[in-house]
C-alpha positions in Angstrom: -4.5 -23.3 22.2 -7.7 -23.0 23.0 -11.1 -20.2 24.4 -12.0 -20.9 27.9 -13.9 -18.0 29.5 -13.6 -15.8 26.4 -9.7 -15.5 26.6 -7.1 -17.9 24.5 -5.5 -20.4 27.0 -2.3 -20.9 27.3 -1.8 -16.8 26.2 -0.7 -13.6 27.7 -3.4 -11.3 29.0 -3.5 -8.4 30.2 -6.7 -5.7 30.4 -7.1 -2.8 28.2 -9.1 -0.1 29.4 -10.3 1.0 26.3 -13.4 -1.4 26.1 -16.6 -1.5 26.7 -20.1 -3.0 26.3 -21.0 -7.1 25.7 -20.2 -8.1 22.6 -22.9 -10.9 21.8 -22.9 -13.2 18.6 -19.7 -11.6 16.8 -20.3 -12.0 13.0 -17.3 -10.2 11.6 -13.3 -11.0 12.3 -11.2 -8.0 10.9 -8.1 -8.0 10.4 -5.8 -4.7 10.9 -2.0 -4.3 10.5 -0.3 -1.8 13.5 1.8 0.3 11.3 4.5 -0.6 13.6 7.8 -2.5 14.5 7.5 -2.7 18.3 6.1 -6.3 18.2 3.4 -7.9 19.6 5.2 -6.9 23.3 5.4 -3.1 22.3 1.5 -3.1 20.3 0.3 -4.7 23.5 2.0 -2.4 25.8 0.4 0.8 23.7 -3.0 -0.7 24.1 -3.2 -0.7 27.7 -2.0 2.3 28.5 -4.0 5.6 29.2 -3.3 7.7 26.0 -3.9 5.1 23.6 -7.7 5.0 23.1 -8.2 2.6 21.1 -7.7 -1.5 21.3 -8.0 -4.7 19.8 -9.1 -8.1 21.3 -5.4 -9.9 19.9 -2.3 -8.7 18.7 0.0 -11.1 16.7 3.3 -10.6 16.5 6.1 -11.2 13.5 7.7 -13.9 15.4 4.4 -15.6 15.9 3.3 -13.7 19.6 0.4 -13.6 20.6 -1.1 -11.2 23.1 -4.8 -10.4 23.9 -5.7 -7.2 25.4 -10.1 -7.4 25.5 -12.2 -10.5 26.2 -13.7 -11.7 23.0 -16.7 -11.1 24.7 -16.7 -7.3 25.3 -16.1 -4.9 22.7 -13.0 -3.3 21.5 -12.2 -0.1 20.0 -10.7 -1.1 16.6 -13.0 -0.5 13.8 -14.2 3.4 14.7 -16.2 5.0 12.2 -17.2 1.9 9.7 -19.9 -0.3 8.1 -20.8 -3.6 6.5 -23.3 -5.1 4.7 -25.2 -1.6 5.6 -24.8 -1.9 9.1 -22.9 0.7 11.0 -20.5 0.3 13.9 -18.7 -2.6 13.7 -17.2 -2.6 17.1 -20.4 -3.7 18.0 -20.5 -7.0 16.2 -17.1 -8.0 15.2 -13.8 -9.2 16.9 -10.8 -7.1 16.0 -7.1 -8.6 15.4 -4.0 -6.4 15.5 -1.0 -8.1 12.6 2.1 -6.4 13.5 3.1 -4.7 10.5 4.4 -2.0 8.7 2.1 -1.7 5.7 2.4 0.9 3.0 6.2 1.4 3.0 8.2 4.5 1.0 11.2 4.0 -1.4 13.9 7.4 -0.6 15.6 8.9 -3.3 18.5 7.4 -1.6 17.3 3.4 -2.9 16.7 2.4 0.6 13.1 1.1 1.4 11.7 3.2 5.0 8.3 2.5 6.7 6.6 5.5 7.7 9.1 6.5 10.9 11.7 6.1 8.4 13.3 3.4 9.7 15.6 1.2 7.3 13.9 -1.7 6.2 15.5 -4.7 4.0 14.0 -4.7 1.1 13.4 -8.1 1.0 10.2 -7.2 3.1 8.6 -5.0 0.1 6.4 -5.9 -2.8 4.7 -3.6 -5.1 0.8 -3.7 -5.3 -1.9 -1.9 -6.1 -4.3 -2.0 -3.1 -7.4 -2.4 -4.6 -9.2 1.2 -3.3 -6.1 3.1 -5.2 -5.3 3.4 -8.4 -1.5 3.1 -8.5 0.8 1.1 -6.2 2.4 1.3 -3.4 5.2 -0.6 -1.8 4.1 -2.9 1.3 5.5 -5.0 3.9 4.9 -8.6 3.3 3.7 -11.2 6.0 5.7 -13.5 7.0 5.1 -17.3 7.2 5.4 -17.6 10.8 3.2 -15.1 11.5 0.5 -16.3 8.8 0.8 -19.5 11.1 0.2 -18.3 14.7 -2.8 -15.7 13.1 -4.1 -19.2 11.6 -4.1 -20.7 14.6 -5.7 -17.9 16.6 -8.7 -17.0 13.8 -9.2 -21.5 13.9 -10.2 -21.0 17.8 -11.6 -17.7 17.5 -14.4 -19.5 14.8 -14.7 -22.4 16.4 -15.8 -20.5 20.3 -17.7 -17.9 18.0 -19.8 -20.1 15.5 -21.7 -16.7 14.5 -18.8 -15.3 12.7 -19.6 -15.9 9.3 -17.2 -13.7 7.5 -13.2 -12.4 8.0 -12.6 -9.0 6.0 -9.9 -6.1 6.3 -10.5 -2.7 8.0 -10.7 -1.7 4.3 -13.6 -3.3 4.1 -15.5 -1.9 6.7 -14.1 1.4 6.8 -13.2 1.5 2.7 -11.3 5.0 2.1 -10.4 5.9 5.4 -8.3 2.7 6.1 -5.8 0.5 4.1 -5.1 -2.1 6.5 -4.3 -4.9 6.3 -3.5 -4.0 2.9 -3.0 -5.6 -0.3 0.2 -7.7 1.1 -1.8 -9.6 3.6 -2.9 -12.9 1.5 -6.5 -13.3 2.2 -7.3 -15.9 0.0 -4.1 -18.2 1.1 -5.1 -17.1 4.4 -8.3 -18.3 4.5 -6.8 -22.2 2.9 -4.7 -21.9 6.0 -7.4 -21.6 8.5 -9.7 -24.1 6.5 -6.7 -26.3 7.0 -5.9 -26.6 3.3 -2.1 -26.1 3.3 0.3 -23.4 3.9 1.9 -22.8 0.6 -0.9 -23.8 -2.0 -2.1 -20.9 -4.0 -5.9 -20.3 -4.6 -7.2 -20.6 -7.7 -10.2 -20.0 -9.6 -11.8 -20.5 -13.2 -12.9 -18.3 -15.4 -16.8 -18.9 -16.0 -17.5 -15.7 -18.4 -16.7 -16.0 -22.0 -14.9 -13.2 -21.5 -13.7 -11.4 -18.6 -12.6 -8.1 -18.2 -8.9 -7.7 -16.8 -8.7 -4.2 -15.7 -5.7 -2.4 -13.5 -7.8 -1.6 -10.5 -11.1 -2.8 -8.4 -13.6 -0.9 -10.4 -15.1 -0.3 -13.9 -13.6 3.0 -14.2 -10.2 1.1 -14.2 -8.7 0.7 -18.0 -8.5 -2.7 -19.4 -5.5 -4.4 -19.9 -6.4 -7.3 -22.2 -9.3 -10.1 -21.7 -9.0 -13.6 -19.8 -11.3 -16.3 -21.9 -13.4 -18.9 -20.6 -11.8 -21.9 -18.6 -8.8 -19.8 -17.9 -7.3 -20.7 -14.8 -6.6 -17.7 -12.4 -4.4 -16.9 -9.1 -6.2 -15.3 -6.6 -3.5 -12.9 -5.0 -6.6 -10.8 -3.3 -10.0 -11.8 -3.0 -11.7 -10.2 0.0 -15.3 -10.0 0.6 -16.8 -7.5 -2.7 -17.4 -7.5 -6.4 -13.8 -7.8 -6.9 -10.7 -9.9 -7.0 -6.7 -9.1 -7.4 -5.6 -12.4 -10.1 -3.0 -13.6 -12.1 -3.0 -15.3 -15.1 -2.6 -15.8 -18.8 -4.6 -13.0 -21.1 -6.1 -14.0 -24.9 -3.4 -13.6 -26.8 -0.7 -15.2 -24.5 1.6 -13.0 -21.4 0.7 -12.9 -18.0 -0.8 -10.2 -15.6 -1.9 -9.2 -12.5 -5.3 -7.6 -13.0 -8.5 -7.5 -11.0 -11.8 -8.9 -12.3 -15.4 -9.3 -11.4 -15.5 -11.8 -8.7 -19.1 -12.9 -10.2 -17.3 -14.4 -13.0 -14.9 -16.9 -11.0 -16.0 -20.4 -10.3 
């Protein structure tokens, strides 16, 4: 797979209406999940019909589809109201990509695990997390290895066309509060060793560099502490995107693991 003429070739295309504008120099990739189970086909479909009004440039599929929808060189309408680094609107200056998927899911008083249309999901698709703008967790759907693969693939030519994008964060980033996608299930860190070509099922990890380093239960200060990781302490990176913080793993002082978030400041 390649870029020629701003579209990935071989790929399906077909026009969106919902763009507009040159997009020149991209410096952001975000990543979104659809909230969805229609598939790349269905996602695609919405996009380029009248009453959606909004878009992305690719959508990715469970199965490892892949459908674009907007040129990478004109804008799409996937970011709305958002801002990074203090600069607003980042349709304007950033390449959007759709991940089929579910993301928060809800647990019925029945056992069964529902997305947010209530459809029946297997369970084996859930995991518990604390995304890291909330306080307590959620249950979300989990991203599949083949679709980690083809979204790999596409965000390896998408950097190499677009040698100004510097950066790959979540619409949580950019839009923090208003927008959970693509979640805390979406393995940004692993991600990233995928795309930098440095394997598909080795987990990040990172050192501790403070003498001591505050675990706390949430992405914040205001967050209580649940115990202390010492120096040299080697750590898991389940979540590290862009910002002061990081989702880890690891052994406390004292001995017994935990999932925690810490300063990212203090991680070699």
């Amino acid at each position: 797979m390649q870029i020629v003429d701003h579209r990935l070739k071989p790929g399906w295309y077909r026009p969106s209406p919902h763009q507009g504008g040159a997009l020149d120099s991209p410096s952001l990739l975000v990543m979104h999940f659809t909230v969805s189970g229609a598939g790349a086909k269905g996602v695609s479909d919405y996009f380029v019909s009248p009453q959606a009004k909004a878009s992305a440039h690719v959508v990715v599929g469970r199965d490892g589809d892949v459908r674009q929808v907007v040129p990478f060189n004109v804008k799409a309408w996937h970011a709305g109201r958002s801002i990074w680094r203090g600069r607003p609107n980042c349709n304007d200056y950033s390449i959007g990509i759709e991940i089929d998927n579910w993301g928060r899911l809800i647990r019925t008083a029945d056992g069964q695990v529902r997305s947010s249309t209530s459809r029946v999901l297997d369970p084996a698709l859930a995991v518990e997390l604390t995304h890291k703008n909330e306080s307590r967790p959620s249950l979300w759907e989990v991203y599949g290895e083949t679709q980690l693969s083809a979204l790999a693939e596409v965000t390896r030519c998408i950097l190499a066309a677009y040698p100004t994008i510097t950066e790959i964060v979540g619409h949580d980033d950019i839009s923090p509060g208003r927008k959970t996608d693509p979640g805390p299930a979406f393995p940004m860190s692993r991600f990233v060793s995928l795309v930098e070509g440095r394997g598909d099922s080795q987990p990040l990890f990172r050192t501790v560099i403070a003498s001591r380093l505050n675990a706390r239960g949430g992405p914040g200060v205001q967050f209580d502490t649940l115990g202390v990781f010492l120096a040299g302490t080697r750590l898991e990176v389940l979540y590290d995107s862009p910002g002061p913080w990081a989702q880890v793993k690891g052994a406390l002082e004292g001995g017994g693991a935990v999932t925690a978030w810490v300063s990212d400041q203090y991680l070699a």
